[in-house]
N, C-alpha and C positions, 0 to 999 in steps of 0.2 A: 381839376376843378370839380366842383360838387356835379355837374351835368358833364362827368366825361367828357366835355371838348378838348379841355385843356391841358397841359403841363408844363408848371413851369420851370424853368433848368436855371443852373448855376451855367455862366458862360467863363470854362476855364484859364482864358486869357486878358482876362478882363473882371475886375474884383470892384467894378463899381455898376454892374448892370446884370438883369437878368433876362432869360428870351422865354415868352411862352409859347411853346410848341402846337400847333393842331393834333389831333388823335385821329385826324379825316385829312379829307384836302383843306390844301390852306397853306399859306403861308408864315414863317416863326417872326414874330414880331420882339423883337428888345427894345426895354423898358428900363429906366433909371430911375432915382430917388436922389433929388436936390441935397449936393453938399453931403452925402452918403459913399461910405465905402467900406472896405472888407466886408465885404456881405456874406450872409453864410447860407445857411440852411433857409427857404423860403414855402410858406404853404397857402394855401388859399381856405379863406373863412369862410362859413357857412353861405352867407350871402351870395360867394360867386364873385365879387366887386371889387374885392378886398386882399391883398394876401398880408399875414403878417412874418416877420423876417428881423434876424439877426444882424446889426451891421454895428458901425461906429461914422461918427465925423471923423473929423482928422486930429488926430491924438486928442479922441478922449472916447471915452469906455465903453464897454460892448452895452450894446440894449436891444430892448428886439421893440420893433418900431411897425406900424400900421400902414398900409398905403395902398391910394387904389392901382388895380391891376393895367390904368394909363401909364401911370407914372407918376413924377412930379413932388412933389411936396408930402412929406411922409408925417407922422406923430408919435413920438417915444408915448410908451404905453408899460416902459417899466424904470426906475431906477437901473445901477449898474448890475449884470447878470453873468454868469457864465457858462459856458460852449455846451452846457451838458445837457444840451437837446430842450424840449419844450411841448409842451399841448394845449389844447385848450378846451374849453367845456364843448357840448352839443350843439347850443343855443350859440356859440360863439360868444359870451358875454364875459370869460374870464378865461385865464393861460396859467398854467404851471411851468415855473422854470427854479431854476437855482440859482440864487444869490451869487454875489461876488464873496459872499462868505460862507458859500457850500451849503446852503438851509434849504431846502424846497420849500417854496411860499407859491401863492396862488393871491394873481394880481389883476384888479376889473379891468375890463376890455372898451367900459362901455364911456363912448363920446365924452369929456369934462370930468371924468373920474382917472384920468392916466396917473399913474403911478403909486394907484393907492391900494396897500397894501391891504387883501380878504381873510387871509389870516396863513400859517404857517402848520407843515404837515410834517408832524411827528414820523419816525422809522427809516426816513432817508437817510442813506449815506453818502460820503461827500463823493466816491466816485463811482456814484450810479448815475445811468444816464438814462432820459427823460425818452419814453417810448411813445405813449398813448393816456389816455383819461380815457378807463371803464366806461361802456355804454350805459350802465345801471347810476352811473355819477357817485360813486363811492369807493373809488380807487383810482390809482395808477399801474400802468405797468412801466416799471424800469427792468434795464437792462445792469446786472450787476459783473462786477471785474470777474475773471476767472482766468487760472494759470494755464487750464486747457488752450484746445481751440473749441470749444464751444462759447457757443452763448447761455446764459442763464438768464432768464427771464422772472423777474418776481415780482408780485402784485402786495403792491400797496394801501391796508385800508386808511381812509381821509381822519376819519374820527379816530379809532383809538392807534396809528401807526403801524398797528402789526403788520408783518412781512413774511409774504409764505410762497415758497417755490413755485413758479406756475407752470413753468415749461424750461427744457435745458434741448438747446437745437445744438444737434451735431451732425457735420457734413455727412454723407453717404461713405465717402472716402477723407477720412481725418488726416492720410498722409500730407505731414508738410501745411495743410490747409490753416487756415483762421479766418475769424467769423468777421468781416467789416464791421456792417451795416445789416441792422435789422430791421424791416417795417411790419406792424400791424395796422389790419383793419379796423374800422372805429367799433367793429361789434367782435372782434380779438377771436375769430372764426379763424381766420387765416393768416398767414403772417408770410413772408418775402425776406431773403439775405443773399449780402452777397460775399463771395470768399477768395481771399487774396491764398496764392500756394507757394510756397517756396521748395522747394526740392534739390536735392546737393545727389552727387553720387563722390562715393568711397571708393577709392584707389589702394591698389597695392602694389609697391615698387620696389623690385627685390633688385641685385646684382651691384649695391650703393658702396662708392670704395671711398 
């Protein structure tokens, strides 16, 4: 939450609520959204009041939807979108996500304006995923595919699209590793991942009749 109290988690057994945690004493309070479910990814808006969050009804299409951090009753805030992450401006008044047709567009946030589209940003690609929105409000950074196990990080500008390498994060130890989940700060100072490893060992079996 913007004053550190907060955090809110995905509750793994359970794809229709989320719990938000204390950072002190306290106790984790779960929270649901009316008629909501497969939830995904959930953040908290500038306000504090507010988190916005990835879910669907029941068979029908992903959107990422507004709702206060009670609970209750939620507001679609975009057409249909897809899983490839999402941000939003500073002022919280507008989100970046991708289409259900791979496009990155940037969609207003604000009250009586849902789902209306602010316009559409050149240089994405369809499987780059949505990290942050530049503190300076003139870019993104996504996270683009790569065959490694690094991540590759590239910044996005809004106006003319261009796309230029910003940062390429590679484990300490690359054996076996790969790069989950990346998070940046909203001033792109510091940045957090986390890395799945798989590791095999090689046998040699001699005496085979």
């Amino acid at each position: 939450s913007p004053d550190g109290r907060l955090v809110v988690s995905m509750n793994p057994s359970d794809n229709r609520s989320y719990s938000l945690l204390p950072t002190g004493a306290g106790e984790a309070k779960r929270i649901t959204f009316d008629g909501l479910e497969d939830r995904r990814r959930a953040v908290f808006l500038p306000n504090g009041r507010e988190l916005i969050f990835l879910a669907r009804r029941t068979n029908g299409p992903l959107r990422l939807y507004v709702g206060s951090v009670e609970g209750g009753k939620a507001r679609p805030v975009t057409p249909e979108v897809s899983a490839n992450g999402f941000t939003f401006s500073s002022d919280g008044n507008a989100v970046a996500v991708f289409s259900a047709q791979r496009a990155l567009k940037v969609y207003s946030l604000r009250p009586g304006e849902e789902s209306k589209e602010l316009r559409a940003v050149p240089g994405a690609e369809a499987g780059d995923l949505v990290l942050q929105w530049s503190a300076d409000g003139r870019g993104f950074y996504v996270r683009r595919r790569s065959q490694q196990g690094s991540a590759r990080i590239f910044r996005i500008d809004i106006e003319t699209g261009r796309s230029e390498l910003w940062k390429e994060i590679l484990p300490a130890d690359p054996a076996g590793a790969r790069i989950t989940t990346v998070w940046l700060t909203p001033d792109a100072k510091f940045y957090a991942y986390s890395v799945s490893r798989t590791l095999s060992q090689l046998y040699l079996v001699d005496g085979i009749r």
